[in-house]
mmCIF file of the N, C-alpha and C atoms, coordinates in Angstrom:
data_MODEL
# 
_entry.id   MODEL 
# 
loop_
_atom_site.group_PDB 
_atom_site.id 
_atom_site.type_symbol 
_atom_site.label_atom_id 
_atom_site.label_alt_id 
_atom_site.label_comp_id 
_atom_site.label_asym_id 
_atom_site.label_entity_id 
_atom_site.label_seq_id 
_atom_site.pdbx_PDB_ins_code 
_atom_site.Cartn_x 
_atom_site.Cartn_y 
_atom_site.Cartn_z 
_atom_site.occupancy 
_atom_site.B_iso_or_equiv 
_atom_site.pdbx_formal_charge 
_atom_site.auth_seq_id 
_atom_site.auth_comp_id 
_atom_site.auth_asym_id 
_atom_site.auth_atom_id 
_atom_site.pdbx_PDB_model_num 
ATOM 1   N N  . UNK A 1 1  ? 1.971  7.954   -3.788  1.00 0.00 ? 1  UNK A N  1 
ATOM 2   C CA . UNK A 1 1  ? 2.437  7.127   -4.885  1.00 0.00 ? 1  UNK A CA 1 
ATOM 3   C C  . UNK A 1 1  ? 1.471  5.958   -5.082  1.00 0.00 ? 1  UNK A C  1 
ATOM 4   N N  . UNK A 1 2  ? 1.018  6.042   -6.451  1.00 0.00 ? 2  UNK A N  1 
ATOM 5   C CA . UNK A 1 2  ? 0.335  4.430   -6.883  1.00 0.00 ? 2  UNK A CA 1 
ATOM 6   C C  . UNK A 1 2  ? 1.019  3.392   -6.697  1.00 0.00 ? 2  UNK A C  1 
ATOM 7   N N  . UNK A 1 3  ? 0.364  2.125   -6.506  1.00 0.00 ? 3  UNK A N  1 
ATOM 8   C CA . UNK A 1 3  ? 1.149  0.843   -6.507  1.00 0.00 ? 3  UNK A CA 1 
ATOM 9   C C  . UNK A 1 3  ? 0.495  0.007   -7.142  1.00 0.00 ? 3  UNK A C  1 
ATOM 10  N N  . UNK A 1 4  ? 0.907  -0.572  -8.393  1.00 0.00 ? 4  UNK A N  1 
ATOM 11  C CA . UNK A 1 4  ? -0.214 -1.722  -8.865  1.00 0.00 ? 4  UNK A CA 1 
ATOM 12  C C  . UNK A 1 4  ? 0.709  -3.020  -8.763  1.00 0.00 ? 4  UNK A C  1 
ATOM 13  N N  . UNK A 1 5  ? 0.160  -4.063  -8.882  1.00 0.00 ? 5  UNK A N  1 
ATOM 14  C CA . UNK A 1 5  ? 0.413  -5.364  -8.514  1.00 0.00 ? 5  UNK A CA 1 
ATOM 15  C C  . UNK A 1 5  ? 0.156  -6.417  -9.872  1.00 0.00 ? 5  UNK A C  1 
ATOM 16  N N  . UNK A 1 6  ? 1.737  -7.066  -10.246 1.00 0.00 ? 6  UNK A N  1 
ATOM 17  C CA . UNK A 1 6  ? 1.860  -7.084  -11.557 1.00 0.00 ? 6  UNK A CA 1 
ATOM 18  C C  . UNK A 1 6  ? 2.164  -8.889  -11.152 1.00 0.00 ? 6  UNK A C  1 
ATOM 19  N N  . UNK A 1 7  ? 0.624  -9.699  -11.894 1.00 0.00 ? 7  UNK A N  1 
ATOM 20  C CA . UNK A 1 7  ? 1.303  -10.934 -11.818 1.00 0.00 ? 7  UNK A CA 1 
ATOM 21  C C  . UNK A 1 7  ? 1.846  -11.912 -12.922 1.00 0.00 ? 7  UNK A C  1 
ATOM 22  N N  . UNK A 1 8  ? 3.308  -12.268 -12.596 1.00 0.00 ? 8  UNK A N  1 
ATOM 23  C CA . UNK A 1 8  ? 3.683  -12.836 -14.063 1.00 0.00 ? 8  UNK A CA 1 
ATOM 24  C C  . UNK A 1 8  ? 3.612  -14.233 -14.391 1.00 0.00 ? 8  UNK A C  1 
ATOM 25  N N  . UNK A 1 9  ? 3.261  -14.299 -15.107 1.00 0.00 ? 9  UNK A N  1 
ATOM 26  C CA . UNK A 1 9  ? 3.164  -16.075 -15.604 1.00 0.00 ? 9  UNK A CA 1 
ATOM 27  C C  . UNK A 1 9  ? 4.235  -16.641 -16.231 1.00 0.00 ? 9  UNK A C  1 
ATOM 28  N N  . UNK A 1 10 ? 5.016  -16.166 -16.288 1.00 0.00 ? 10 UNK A N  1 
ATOM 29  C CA . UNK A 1 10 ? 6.229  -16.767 -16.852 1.00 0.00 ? 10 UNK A CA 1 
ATOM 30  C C  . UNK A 1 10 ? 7.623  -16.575 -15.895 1.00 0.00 ? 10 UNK A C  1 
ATOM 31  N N  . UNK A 1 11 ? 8.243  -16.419 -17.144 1.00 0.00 ? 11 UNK A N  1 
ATOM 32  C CA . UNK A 1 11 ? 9.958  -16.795 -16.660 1.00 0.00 ? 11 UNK A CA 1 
ATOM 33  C C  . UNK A 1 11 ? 10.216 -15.038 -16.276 1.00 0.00 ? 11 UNK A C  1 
ATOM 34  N N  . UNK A 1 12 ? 9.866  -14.099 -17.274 1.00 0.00 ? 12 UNK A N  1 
ATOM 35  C CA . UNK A 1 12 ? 9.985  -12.468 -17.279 1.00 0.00 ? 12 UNK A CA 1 
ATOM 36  C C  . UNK A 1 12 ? 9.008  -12.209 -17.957 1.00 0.00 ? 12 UNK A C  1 
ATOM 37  N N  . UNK A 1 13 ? 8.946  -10.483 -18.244 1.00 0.00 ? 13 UNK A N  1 
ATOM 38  C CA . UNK A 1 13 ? 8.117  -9.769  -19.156 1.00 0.00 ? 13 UNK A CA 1 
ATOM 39  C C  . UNK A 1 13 ? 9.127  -9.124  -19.674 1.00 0.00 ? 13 UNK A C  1 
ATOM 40  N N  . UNK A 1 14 ? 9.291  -8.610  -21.077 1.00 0.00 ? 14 UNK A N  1 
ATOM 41  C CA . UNK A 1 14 ? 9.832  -7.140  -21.523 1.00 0.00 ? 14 UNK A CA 1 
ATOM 42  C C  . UNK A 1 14 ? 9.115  -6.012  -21.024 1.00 0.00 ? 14 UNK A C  1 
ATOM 43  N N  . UNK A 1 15 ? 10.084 -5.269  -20.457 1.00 0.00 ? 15 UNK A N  1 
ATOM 44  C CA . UNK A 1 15 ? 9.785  -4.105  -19.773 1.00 0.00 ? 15 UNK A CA 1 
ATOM 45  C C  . UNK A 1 15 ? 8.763  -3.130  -20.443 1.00 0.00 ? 15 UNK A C  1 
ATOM 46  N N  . UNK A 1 16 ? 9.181  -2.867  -21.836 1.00 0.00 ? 16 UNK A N  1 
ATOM 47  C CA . UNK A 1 16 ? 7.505  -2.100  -22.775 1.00 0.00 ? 16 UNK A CA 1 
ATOM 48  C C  . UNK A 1 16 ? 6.326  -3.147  -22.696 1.00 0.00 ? 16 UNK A C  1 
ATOM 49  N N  . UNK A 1 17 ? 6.347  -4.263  -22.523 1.00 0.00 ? 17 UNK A N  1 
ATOM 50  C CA . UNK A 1 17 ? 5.035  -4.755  -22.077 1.00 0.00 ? 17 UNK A CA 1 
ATOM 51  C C  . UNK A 1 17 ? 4.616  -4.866  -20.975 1.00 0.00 ? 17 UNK A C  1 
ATOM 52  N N  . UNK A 1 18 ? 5.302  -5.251  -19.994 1.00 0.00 ? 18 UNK A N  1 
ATOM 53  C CA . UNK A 1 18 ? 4.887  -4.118  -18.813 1.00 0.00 ? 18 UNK A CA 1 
ATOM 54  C C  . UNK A 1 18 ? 4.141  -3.170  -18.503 1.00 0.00 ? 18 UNK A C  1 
ATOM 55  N N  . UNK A 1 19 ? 4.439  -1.806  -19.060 1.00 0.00 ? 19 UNK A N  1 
ATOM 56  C CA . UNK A 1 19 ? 3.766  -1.142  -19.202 1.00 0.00 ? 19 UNK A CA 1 
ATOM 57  C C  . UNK A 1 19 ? 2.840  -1.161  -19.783 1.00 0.00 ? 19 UNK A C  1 
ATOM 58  N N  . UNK A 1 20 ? 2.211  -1.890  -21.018 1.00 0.00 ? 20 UNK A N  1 
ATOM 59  C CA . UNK A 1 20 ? 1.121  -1.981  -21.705 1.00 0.00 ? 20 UNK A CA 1 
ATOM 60  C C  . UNK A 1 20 ? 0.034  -2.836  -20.944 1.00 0.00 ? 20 UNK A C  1 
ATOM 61  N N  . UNK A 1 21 ? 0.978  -3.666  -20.055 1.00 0.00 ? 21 UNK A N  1 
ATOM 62  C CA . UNK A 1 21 ? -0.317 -5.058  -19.691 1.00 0.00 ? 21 UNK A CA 1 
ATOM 63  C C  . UNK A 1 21 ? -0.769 -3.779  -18.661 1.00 0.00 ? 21 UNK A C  1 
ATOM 64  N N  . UNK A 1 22 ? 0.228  -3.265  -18.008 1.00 0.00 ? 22 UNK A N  1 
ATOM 65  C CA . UNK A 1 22 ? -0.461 -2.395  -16.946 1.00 0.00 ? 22 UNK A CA 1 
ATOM 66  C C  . UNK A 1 22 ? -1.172 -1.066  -16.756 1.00 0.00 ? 22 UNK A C  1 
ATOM 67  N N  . UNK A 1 23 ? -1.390 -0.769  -18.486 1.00 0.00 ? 23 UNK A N  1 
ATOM 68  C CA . UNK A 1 23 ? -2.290 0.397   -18.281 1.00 0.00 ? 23 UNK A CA 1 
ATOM 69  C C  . UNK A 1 23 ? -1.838 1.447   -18.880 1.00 0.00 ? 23 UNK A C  1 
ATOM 70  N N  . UNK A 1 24 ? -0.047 1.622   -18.128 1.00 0.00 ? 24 UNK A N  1 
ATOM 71  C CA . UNK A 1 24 ? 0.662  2.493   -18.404 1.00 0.00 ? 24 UNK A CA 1 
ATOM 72  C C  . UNK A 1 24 ? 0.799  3.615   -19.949 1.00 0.00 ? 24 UNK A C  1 
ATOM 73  N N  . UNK A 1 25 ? 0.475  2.704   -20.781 1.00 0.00 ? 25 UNK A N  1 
ATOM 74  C CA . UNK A 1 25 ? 0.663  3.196   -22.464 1.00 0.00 ? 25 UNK A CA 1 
ATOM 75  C C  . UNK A 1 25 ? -0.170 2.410   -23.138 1.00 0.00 ? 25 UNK A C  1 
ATOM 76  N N  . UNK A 1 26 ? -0.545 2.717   -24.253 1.00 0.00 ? 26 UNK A N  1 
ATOM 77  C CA . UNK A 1 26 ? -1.453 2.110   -25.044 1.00 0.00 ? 26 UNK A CA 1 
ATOM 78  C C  . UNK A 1 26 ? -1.168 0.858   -25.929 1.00 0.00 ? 26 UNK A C  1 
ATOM 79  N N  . UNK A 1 27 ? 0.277  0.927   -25.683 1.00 0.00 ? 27 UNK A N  1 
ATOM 80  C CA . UNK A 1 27 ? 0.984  -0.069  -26.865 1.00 0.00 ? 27 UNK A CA 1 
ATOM 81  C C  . UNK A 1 27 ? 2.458  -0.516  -26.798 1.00 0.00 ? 27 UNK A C  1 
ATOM 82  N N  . UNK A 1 28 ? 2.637  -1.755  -27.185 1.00 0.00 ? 28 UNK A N  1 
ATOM 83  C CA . UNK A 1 28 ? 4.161  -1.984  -26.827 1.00 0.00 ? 28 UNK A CA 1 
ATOM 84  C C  . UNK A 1 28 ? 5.129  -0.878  -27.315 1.00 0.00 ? 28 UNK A C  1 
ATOM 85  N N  . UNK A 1 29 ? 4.619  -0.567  -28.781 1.00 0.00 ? 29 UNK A N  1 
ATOM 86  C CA . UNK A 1 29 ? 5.758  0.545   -29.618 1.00 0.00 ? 29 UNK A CA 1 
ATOM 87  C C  . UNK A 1 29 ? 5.371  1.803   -28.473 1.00 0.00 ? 29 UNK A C  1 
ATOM 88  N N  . UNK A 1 30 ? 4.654  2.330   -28.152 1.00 0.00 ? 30 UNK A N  1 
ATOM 89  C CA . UNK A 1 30 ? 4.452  3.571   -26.853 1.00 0.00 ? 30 UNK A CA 1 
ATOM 90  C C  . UNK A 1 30 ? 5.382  3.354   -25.532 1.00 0.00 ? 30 UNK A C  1 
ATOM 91  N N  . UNK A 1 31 ? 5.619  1.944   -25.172 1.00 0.00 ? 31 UNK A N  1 
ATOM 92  C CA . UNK A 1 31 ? 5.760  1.392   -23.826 1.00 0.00 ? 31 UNK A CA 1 
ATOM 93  C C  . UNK A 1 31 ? 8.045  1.520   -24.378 1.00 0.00 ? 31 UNK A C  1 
ATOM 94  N N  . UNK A 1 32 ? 7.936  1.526   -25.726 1.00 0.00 ? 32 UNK A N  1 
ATOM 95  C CA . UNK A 1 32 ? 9.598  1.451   -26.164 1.00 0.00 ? 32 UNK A CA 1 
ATOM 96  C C  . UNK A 1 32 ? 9.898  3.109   -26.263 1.00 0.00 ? 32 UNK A C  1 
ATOM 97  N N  . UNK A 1 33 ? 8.875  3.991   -26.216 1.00 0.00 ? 33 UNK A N  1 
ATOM 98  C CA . UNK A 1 33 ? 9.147  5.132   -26.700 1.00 0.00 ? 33 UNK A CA 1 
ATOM 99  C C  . UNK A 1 33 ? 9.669  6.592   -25.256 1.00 0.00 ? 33 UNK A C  1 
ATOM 100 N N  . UNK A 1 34 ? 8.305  5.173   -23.852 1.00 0.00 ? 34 UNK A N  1 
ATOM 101 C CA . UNK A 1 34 ? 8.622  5.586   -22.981 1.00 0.00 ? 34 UNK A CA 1 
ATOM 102 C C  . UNK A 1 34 ? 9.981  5.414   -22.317 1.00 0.00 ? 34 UNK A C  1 
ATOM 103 N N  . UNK A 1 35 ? 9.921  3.849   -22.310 1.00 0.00 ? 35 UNK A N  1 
ATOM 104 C CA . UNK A 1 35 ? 11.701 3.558   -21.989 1.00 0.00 ? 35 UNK A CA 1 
ATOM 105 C C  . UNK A 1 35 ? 12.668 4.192   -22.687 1.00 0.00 ? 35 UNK A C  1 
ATOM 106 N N  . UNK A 1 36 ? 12.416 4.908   -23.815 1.00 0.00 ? 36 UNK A N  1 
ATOM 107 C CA . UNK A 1 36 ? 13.947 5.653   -24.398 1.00 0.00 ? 36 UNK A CA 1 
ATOM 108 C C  . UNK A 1 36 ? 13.938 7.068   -23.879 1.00 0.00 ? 36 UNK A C  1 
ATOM 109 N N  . UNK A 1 37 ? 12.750 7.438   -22.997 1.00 0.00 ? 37 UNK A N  1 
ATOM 110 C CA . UNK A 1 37 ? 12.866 9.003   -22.886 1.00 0.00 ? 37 UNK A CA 1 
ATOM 111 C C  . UNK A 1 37 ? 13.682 8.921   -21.457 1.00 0.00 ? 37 UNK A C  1 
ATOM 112 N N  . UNK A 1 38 ? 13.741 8.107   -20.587 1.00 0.00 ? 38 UNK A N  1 
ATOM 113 C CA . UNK A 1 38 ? 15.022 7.891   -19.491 1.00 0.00 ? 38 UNK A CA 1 
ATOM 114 C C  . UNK A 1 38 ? 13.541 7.682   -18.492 1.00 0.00 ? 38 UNK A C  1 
ATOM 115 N N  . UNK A 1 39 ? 12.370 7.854   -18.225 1.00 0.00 ? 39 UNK A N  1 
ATOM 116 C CA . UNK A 1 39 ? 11.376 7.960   -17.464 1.00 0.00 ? 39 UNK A CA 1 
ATOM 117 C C  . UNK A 1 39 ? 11.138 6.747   -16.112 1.00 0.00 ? 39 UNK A C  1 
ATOM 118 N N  . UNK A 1 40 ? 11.192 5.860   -16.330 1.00 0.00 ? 40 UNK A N  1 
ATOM 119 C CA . UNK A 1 40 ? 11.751 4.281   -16.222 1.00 0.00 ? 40 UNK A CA 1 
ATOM 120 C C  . UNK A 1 40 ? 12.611 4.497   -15.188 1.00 0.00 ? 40 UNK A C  1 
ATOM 121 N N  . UNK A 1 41 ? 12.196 3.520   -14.005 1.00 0.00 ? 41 UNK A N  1 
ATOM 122 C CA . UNK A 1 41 ? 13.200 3.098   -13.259 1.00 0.00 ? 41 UNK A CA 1 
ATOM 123 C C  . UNK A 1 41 ? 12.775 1.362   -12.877 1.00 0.00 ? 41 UNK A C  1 
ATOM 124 N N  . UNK A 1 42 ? 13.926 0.824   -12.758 1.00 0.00 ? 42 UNK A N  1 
ATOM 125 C CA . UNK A 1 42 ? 13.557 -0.818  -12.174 1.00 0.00 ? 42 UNK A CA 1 
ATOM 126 C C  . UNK A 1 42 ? 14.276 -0.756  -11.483 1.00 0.00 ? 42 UNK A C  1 
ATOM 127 N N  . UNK A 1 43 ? 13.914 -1.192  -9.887  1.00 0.00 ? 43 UNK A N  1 
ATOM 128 C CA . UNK A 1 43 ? 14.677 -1.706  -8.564  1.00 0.00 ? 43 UNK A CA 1 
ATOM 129 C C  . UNK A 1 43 ? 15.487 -0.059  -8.107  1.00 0.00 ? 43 UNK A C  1 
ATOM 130 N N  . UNK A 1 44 ? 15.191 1.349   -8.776  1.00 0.00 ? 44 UNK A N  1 
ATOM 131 C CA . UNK A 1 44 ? 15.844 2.421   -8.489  1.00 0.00 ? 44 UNK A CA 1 
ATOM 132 C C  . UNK A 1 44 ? 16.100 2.767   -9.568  1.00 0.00 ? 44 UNK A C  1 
ATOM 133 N N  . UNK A 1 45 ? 16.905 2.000   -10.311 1.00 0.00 ? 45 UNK A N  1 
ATOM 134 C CA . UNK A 1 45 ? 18.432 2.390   -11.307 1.00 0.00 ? 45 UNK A CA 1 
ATOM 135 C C  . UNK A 1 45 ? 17.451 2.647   -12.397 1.00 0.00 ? 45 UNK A C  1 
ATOM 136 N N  . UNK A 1 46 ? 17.704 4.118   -13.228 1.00 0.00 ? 46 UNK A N  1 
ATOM 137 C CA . UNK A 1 46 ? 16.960 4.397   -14.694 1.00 0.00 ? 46 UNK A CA 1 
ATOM 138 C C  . UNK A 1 46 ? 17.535 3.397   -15.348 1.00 0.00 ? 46 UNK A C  1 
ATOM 139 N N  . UNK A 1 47 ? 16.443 2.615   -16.237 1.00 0.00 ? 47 UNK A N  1 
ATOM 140 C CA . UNK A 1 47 ? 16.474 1.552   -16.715 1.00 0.00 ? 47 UNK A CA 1 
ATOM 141 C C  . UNK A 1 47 ? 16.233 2.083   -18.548 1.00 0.00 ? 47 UNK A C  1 
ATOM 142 N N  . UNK A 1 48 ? 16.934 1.889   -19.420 1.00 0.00 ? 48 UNK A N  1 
ATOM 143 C CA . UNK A 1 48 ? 16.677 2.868   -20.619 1.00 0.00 ? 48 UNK A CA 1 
ATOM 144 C C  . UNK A 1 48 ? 16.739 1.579   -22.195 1.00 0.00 ? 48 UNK A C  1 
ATOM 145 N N  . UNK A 1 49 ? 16.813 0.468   -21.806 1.00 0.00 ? 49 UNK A N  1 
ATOM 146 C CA . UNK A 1 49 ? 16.585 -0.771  -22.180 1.00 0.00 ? 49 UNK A CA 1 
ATOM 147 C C  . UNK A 1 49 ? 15.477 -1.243  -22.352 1.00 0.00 ? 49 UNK A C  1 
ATOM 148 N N  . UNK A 1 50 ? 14.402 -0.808  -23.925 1.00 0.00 ? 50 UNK A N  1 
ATOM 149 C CA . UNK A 1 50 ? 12.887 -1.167  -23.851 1.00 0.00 ? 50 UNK A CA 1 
ATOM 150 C C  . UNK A 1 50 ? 12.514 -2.689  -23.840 1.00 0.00 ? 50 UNK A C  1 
ATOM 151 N N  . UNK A 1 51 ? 13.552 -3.602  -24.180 1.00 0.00 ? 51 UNK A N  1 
ATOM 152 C CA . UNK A 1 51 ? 13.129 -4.669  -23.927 1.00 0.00 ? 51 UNK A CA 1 
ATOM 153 C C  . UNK A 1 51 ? 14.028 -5.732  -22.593 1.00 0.00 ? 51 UNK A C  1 
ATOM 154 N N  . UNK A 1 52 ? 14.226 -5.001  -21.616 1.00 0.00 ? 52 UNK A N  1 
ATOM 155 C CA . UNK A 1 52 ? 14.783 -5.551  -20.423 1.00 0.00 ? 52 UNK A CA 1 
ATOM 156 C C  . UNK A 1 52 ? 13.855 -6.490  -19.961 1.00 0.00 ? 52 UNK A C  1 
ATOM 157 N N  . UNK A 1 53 ? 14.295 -7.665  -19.061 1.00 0.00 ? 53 UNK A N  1 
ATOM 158 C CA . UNK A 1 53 ? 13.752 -8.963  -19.068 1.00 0.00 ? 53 UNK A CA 1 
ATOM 159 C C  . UNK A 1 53 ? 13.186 -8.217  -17.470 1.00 0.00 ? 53 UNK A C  1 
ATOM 160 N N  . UNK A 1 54 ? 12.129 -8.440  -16.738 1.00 0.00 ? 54 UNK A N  1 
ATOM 161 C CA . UNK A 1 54 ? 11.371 -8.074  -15.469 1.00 0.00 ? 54 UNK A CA 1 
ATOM 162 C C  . UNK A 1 54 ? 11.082 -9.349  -14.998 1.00 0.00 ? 54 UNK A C  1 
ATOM 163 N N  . UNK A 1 55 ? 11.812 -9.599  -13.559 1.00 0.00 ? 55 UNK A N  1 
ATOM 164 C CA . UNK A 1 55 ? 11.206 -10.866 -13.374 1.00 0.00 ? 55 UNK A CA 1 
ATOM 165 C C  . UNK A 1 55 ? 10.426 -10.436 -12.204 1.00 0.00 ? 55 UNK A C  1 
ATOM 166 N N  . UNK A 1 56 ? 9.932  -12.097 -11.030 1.00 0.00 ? 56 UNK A N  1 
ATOM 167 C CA . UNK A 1 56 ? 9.481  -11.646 -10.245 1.00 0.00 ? 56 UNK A CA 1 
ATOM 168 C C  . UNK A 1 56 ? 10.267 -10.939 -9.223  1.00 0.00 ? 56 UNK A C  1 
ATOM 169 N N  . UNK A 1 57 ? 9.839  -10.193 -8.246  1.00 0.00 ? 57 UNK A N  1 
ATOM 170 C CA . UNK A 1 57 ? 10.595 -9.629  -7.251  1.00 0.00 ? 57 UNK A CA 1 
ATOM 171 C C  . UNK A 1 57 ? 10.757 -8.482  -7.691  1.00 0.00 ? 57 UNK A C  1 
ATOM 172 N N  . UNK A 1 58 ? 11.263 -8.038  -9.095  1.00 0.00 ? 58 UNK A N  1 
ATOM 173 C CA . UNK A 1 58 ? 11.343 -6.337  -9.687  1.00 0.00 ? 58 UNK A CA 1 
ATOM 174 C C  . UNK A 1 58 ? 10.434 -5.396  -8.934  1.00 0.00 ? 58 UNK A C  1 
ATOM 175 N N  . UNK A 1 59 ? 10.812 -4.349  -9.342  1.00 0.00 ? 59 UNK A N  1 
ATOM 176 C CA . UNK A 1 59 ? 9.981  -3.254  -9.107  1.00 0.00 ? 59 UNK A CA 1 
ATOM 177 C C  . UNK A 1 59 ? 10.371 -2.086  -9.619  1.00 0.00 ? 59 UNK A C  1 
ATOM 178 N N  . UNK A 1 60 ? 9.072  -2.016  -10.766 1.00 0.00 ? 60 UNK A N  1 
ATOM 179 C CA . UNK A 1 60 ? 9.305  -0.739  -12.254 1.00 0.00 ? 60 UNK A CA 1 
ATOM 180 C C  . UNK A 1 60 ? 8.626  0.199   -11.013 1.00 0.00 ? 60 UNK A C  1 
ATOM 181 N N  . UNK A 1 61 ? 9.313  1.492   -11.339 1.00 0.00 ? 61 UNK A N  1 
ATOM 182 C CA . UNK A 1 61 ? 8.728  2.921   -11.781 1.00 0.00 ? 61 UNK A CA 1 
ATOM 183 C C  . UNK A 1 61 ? 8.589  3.711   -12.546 1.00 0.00 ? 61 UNK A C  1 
ATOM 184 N N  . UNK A 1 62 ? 7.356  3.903   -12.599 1.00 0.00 ? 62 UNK A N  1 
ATOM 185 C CA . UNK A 1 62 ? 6.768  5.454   -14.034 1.00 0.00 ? 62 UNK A CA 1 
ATOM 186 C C  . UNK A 1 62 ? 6.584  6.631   -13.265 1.00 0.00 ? 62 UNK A C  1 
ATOM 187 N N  . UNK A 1 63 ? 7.005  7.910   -13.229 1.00 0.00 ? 63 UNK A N  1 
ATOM 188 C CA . UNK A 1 63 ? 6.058  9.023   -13.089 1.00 0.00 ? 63 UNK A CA 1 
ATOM 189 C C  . UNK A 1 63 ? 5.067  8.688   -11.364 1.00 0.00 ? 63 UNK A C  1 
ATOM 190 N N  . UNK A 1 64 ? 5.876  8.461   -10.466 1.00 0.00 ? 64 UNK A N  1 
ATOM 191 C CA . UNK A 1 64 ? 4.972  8.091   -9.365  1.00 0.00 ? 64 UNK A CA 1 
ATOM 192 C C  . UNK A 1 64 ? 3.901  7.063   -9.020  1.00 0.00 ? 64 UNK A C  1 
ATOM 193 N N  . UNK A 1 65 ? 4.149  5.976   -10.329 1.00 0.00 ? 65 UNK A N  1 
ATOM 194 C CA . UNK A 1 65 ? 3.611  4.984   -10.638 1.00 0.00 ? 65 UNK A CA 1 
ATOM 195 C C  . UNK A 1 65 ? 4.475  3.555   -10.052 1.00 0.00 ? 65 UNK A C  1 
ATOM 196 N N  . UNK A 1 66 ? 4.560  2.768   -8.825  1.00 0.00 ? 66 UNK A N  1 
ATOM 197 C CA . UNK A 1 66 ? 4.943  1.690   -9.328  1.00 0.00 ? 66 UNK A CA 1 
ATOM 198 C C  . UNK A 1 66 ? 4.654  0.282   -8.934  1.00 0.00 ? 66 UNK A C  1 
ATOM 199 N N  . UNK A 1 67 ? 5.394  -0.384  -9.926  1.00 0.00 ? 67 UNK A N  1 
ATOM 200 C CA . UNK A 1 67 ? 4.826  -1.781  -10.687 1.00 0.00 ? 67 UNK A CA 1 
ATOM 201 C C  . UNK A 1 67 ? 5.324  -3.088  -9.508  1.00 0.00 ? 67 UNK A C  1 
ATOM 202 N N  . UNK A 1 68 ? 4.763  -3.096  -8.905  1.00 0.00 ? 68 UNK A N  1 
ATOM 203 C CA . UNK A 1 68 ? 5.597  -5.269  -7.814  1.00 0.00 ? 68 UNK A CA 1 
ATOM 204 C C  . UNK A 1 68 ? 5.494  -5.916  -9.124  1.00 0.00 ? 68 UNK A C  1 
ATOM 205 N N  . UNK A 1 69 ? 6.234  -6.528  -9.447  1.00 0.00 ? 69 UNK A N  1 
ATOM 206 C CA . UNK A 1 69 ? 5.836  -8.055  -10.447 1.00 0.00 ? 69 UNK A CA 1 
ATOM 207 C C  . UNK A 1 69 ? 6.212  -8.884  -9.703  1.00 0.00 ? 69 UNK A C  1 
ATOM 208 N N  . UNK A 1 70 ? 5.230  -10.133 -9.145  1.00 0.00 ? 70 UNK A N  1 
ATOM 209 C CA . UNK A 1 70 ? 4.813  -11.059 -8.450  1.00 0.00 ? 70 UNK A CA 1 
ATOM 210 C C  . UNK A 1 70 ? 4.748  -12.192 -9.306  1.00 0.00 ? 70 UNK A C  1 
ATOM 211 N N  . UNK A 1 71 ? 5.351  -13.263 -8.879  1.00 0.00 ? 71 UNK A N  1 
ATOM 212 C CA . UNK A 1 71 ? 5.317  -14.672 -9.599  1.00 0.00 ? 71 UNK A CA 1 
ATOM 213 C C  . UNK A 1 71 ? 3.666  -15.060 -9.439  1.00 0.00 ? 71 UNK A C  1 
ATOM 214 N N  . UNK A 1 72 ? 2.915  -15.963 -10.368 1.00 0.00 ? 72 UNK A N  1 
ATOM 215 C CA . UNK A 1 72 ? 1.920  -15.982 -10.172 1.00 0.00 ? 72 UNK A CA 1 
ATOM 216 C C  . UNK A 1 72 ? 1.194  -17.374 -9.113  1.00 0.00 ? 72 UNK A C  1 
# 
């Protein structure tokens, strides 16, 4: 399994940007298209909410892909 290391500068991210800052999809509207296909997991639980708030401590999964988001 990949692990990339996601640092946030703020308060959260929306979860389709997430994926975009990280590579994952090409685009926020791609990153909403992925979250509606059920693919998505945060902290375990399928997460199906494209604009869910990610703070630090989360941890997204894609496809054997996943995301730490780290306060910066």
């Amino acid at each position: 399994m990949q692990i990339l290391d996601f640092s946030l500068s703020g308060e959260y991210i929306e979860l389709n940007q997430l994926l975009k800052l990280s590579g994952l999809c090409e685009s926020g509207g791609a990153g909403k298209m992925i979250v509606a296909s059920g693919d998505v997991y945060v902290d375990g639980q399928q997460e199906l909410r494209k604009t869910a708030k990610i703070r630090a401590g989360q941890m997204v999964e894609l496809g054997g892909i996943q995301i730490r988001v780290h306060a910066e």
